[in-house]
N, C-alpha and C positions, 0 to 999 in steps of 0.2 A: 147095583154097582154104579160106583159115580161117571159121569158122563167125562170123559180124557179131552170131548173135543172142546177147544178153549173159544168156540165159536158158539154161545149158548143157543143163536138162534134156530131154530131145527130146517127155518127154509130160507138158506141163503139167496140174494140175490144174484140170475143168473150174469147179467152185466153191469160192473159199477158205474153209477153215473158220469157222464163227461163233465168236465170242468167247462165253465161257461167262456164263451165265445169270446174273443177283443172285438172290440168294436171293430168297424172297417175304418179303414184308411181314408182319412176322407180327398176325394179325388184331388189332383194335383190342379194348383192356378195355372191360371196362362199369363203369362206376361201380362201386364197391363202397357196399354200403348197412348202414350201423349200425343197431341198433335204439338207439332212443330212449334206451332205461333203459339201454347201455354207455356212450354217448357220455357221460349225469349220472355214470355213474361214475369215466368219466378223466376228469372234472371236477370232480368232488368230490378226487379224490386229487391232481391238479396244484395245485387250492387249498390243501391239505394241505401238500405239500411246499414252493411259497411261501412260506406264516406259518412253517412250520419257518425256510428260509435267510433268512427277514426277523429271527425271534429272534435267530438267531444271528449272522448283522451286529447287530444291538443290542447284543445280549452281548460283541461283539468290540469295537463303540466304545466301551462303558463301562469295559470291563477296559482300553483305552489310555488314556482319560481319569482311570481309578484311576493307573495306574502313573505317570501323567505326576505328578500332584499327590504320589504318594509319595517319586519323585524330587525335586520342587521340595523339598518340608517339606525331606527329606533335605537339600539343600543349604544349606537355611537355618538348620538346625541346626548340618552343621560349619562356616557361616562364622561363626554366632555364638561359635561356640565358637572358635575361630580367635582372633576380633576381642576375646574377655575374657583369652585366652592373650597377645595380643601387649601388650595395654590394661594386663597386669598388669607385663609386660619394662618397658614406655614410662613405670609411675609407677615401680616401683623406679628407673629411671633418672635422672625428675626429683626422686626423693628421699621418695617418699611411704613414712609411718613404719609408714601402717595400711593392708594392701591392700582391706581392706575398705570403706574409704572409696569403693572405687571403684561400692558399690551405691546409694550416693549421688549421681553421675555420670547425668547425660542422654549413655545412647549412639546416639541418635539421629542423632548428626552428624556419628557414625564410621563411616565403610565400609571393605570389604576393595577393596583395588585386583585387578588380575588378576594383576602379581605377587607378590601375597600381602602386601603391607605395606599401612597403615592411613594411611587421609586423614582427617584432621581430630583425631590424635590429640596433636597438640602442642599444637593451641589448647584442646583440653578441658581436659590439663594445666597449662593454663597459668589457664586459668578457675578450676581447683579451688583454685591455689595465691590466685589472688585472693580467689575467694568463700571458700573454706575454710582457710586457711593452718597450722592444727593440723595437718592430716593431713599434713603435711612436715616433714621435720628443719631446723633452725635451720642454715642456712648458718653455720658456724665460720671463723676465721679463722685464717688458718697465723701472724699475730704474735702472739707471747708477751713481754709484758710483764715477765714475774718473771727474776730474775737466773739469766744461766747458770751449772751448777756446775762446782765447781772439778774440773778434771782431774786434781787430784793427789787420789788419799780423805785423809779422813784417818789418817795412822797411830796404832796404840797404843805406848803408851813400857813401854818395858820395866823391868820390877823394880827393875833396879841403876839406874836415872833416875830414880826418882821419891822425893821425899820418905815421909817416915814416916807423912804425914796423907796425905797423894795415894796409897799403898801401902794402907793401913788403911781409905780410902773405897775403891778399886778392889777389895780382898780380898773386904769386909764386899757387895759388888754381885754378884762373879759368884759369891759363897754363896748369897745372894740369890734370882741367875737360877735357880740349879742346884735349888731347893725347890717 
């Protein structure tokens, strides 16, 4: 007959084993105790190192606050320069004789746009030609009044055409030229 018990082994053990130990706890520390004069001492030196990384943040805002203003000037030097470069294209344009004139000019009320051309430079132009109108060439006019010339030149007549006085004035000239 088959064996029912689902335990094939015939000599069970009589206690099963313990499951293994945790280790122990390992004893608890004691305080650790500084003397007095260490503890002033890494206090003294964490105040140290502080005011050091406090300097040197200070030092690193100023150096940004330098280089920002050195950029700025910078820009506003090449846009000046720009703005008397273009001020000087825009008066030879309207005709100005003297560029110099132009340190006479309020550029106050000329700025650089951001695609690089100038606002306000027509009206100053156009101010200077009012308030100053020397420093411009005299508008000319393409009508000429005087008789147009003949498209034939005139010819010289030759020896055997001319009379013995008309010969003797033309001789006694190009001796004349020729001295």
């Amino acid at each position: 007959m088959p064996n029912s018990d689902p335990n094939p082994n015939p000599n069970p053990p009589a206690n099963p084993p313990a499951p293994p130990a945790a280790p122990p706890a390992p004893p608890p520390k004691e305080p650790e105790n500084f003397s007095a004069e260490y503890v002033q001492e890494l206090r003294r030196e964490n105040a140290h190192y502080r005011t050091k990384a406090k300097e040197k943040e200070e030092a690193a805002i100023k150096a940004a606050k330098d280089a920002e203003e050195t950029t700025t000037k910078a820009k506003a030097d090449a846009d000046s320069r720009i703005i008397r470069a273009e001020l000087k294209a825009a008066a030879l344009k309207a005709g100005m004789i003297d560029l110099d004139g132009l340190k006479l000019a309020d550029l106050s009320k000329v700025s650089l746009k951001e695609d690089g051309s100038l606002e306000g430079a027509d009206e100053l132009m156009e101010g200077l030609k009012t308030d100053k109108p020397y420093l411009f060439e005299k508008l000319s006019t393409t009508t000429n009044t005087n008789k147009a010339p003949d498209p034939n030149p005139p010819a010289s007549k030759k020896a055997s055409e001319m009379t013995q006085e008309e010969y003797a004035a033309a001789k006694a000239a190009a001796l004349k030229g020729n001295k």
